[in-house]
N, C-alpha and C positions, 0 to 999 in steps of 0.2 A: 461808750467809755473808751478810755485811751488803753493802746496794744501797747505793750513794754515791748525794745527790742528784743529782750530776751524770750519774748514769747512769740514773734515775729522768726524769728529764727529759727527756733523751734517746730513751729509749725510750717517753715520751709524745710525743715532738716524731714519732717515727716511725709510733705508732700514728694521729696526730693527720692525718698525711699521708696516710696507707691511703684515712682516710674516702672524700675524694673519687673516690676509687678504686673501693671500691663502692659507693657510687653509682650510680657511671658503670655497674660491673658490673650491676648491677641494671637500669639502663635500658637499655643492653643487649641484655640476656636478656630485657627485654620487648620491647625493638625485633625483635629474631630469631624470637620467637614471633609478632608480628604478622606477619613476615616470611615465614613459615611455613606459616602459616594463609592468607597469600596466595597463598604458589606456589602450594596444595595449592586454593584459591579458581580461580587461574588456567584450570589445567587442569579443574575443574570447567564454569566459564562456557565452552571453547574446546569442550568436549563439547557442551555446551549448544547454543551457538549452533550448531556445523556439523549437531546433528542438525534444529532449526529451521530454517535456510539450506537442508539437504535437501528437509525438507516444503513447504517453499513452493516449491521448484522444480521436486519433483516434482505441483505442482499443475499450474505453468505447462505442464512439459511436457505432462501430461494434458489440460491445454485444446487445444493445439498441435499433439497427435498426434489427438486429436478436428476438430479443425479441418480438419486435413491431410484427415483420412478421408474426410470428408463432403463435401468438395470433389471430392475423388475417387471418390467414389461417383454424384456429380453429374456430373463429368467422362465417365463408364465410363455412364451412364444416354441422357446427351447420344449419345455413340459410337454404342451399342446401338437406338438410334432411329433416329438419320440413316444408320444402317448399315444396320438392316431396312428404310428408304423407301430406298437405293438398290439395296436390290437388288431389292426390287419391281421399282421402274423397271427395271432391268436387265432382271429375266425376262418383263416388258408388250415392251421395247425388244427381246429375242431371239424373242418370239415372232412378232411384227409381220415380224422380217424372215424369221422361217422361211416366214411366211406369203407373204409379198411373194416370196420365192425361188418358193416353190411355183410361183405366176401367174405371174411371168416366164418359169422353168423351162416351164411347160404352153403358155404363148404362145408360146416362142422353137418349139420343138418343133412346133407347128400352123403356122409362117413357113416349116419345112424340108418340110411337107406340098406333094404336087402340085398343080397347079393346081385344078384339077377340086377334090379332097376341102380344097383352102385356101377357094373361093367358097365348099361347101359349111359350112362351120365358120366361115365368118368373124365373120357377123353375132352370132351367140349369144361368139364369144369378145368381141367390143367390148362387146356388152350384161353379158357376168361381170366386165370389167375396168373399167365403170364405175360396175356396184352393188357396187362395193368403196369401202366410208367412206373418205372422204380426210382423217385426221387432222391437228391442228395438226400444224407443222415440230419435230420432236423437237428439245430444248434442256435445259439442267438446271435446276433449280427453283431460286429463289433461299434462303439461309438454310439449303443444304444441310450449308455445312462446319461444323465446330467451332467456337462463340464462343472463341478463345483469350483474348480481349480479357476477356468475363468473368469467365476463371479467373485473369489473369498481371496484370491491370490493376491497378495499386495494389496489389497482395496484401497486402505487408507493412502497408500500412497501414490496410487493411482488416479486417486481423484484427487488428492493435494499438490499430482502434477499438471492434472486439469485447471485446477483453482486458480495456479498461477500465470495463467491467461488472463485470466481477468483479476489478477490482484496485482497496484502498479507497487515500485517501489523506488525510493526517493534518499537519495543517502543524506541529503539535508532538508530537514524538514525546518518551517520558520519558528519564531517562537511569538505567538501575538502579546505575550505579556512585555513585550519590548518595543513594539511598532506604537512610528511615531501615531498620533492622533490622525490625520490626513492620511494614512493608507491602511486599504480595503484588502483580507488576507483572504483566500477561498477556503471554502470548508474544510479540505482536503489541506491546509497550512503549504501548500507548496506554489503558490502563486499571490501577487502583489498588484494593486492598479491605485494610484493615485485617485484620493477621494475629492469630491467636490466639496468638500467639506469638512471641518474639525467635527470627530465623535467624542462624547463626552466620556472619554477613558480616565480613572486614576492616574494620578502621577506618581506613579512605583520607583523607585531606585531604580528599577529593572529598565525602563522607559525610555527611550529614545527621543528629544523632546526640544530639538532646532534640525537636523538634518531630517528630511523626511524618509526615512530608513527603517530597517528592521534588521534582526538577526538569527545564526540560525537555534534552534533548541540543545544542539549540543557542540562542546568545545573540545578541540583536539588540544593534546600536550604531546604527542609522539606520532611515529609515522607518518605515513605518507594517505593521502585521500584527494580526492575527485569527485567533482559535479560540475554539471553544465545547468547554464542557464538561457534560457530560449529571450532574446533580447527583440524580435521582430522587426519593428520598424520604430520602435521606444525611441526618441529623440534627445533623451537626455538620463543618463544612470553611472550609477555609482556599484562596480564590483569590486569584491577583496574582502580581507580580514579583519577584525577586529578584536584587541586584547582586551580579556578579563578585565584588566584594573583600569581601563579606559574609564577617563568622566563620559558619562554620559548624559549629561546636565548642559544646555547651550552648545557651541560650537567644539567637536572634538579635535583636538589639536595633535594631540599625542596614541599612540598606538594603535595607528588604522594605515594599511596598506591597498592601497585602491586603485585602480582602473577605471578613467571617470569619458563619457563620452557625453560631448555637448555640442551642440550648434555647429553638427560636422566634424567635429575635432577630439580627437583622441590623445588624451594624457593619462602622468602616470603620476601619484602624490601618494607621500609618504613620510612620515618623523621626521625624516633627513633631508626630503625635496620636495618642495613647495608645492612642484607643480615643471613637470618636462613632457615635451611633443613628443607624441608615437605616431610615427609615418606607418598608416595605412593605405591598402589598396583595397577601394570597397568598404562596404559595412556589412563584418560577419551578422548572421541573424541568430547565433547561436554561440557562446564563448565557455569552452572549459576553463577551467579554474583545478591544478594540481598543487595541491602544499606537499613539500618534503620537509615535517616540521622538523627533524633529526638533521636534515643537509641544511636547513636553513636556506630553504628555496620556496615562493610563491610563484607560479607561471600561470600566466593567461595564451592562451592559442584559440586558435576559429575551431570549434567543434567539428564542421560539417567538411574543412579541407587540411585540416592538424597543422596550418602554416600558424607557426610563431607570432606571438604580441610585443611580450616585454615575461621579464623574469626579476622580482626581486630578490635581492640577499641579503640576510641579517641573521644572527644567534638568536633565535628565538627562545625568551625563557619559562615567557607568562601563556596561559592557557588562551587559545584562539576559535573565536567564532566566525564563522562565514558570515560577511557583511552585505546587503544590500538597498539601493538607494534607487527613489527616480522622483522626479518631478515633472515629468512631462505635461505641461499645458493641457490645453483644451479640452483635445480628446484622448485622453489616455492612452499609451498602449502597457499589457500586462508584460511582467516581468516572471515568468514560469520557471520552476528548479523542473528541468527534466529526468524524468523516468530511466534507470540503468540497471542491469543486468547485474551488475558487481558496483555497490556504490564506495565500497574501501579496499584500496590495494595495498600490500607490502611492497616495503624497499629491497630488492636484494643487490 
């Protein structure tokens, strides 16, 4: 049968409505698969992390039940010693008075003698009871008992000043909920290597996802802070900061201060310059990184000889994360946040 325009229109007016509809469907169904790929992300990392959370505690306890031991073996060493010198003493101190019994016993007995056989015996008994040694006043020795003081003194802190030998510490730790897809983070969050490969990570707001980068887990707004990063023989990276309200969706353009080293060449790129030479001599294998976020100062310098890089200046407003970047080729090399002593210092 014949369509009236009017109905011809109509059911364009209705197909015309649909559209936005999927659309909508269509994002969606991509929202849901991201969605998706995240629960299933979730429970990945939640495995992840309690078997690592494990391992490292089951270090500490291993140091802890070792500590314990050895203490105690020291304790139980201490005992077995001052326990064999007193019983020496004891059996010097039973024999003495066996002894000592004996001569009174034979003395007392030649007292109950008759007159007659007492004159006779007397002088030789006075002459046996005075070539008898007369030893020092028996006493105990001093340092006999248990030091408790060296095993209970400070303990906890004793061995939490042990522990920190073997516990490193890193005043930037990374954050893998930001690293692009293409880099490999160590267990430990403080080390980076260019992957051979895209992982199939969510794409989080969090996510870093054209520069092959990562950042740190937390952002400074005040003061001053420091870390080093162990750069080796890495051929190609990207150090510096990055702001909070940075996109971090494709190519970031705005809020990233950086010290970029490529193909022998060291520049410096920023909000405000694109891209300018830093005359180096050599290639440090190790670069600090100090922000004075109050002076409105970022400095890079060589860690291992404290000569000067490049320093920027800006009023910093927005909250800053340590930023780091590589792409190096072939064979990789890691990008390491080194271990310090004092990882934040004040300004004075």
């Amino acid at each position: 049968h014949t369509h009236t325009p009017v109905w011809d229109q109509a059911k364009k007016t209705l197909q015309d409505s649909l559209k936005p509809l999927r659309k909508r469907m269509r994002l969606i169904h991509e929202v849901k698969g991201n969605c998706d790929q995240t629960a299933g992300h979730i429970k990945t990392q939640a495995e992840a992390t309690e078997r690592k959370i494990k391992e490292q505690f089951k270090r500490l306890h291993q140091f802890l039940e070792e500590e314990e031991e050895a203490r105690l073996n020291a304790l139980w060493e201490e005992e077995e010693q001052k326990s064999h010198m007193m019983a020496e003493k004891i059996r010097a101190l039973s024999k003495e008075i066996s002894d000592l019994s004996g001569i009174i016993k034979t003395t007392e007995h030649e007292l109950r003698a008759k007159n007659v056989q007492f004159l006779l015996n007397y002088k030789e008994t006075v002459e046996r009871i005075q070539q008898q040694p007369v030893p020092d006043d028996p006493e105990l020795i001093s340092g006999t008992l248990i030091d408790e003081a060296r095993y209970l003194g400070n303990l906890s802190f004793n061995v939490w000043s042990k522990m920190k030998d073997m516990i490193s510490f890193t005043p930037v730790v990374l954050d893998p909920n930001t690293a692009h897809p293409d880099l490999t983070l160590s267990d430990d969050l403080t080390s980076l290597t260019q992957g051979m490969g895209k992982q199939e990570l969510p794409d989080n707001p969090e996510r870093i996802n054209h520069f092959i980068s990562v950042v740190g887990s937390k952002s400074f707004t005040s003061g001053c802070h420091s870390w080093e990063v162990e750069v080796g023989e890495n051929d190609a990276y990207f150090l510096g900061v990055l702001a909070g309200s940075a996109v971090r969706k494709g190519v970031i353009w705005s809020g990233l201060w950086r010290l970029m080293f490529c193909k022998g060449e060291y520049k410096t790129l920023s909000p405000t310059d694109p891209g300018s030479d830093v005359s180096m001599k050599g290639n440090p294998r190790r670069i600090r990184l100090f922000l004075d976020y109050d002076g409105g100062r970022l400095s890079f310098s060589d860690a291992e000889t404290g000569t000067h890089i490049h320093t920027f200046t800006h009023t910093f407003t927005d909250r800053l994360f340590p930023y780091i970047s590589t792409w190096s080729g072939s064979e990789p090399e890691p990008l390491t946040l080194r271990e310090q002593k004092h990882g934040i210092r004040c300004c004075h």
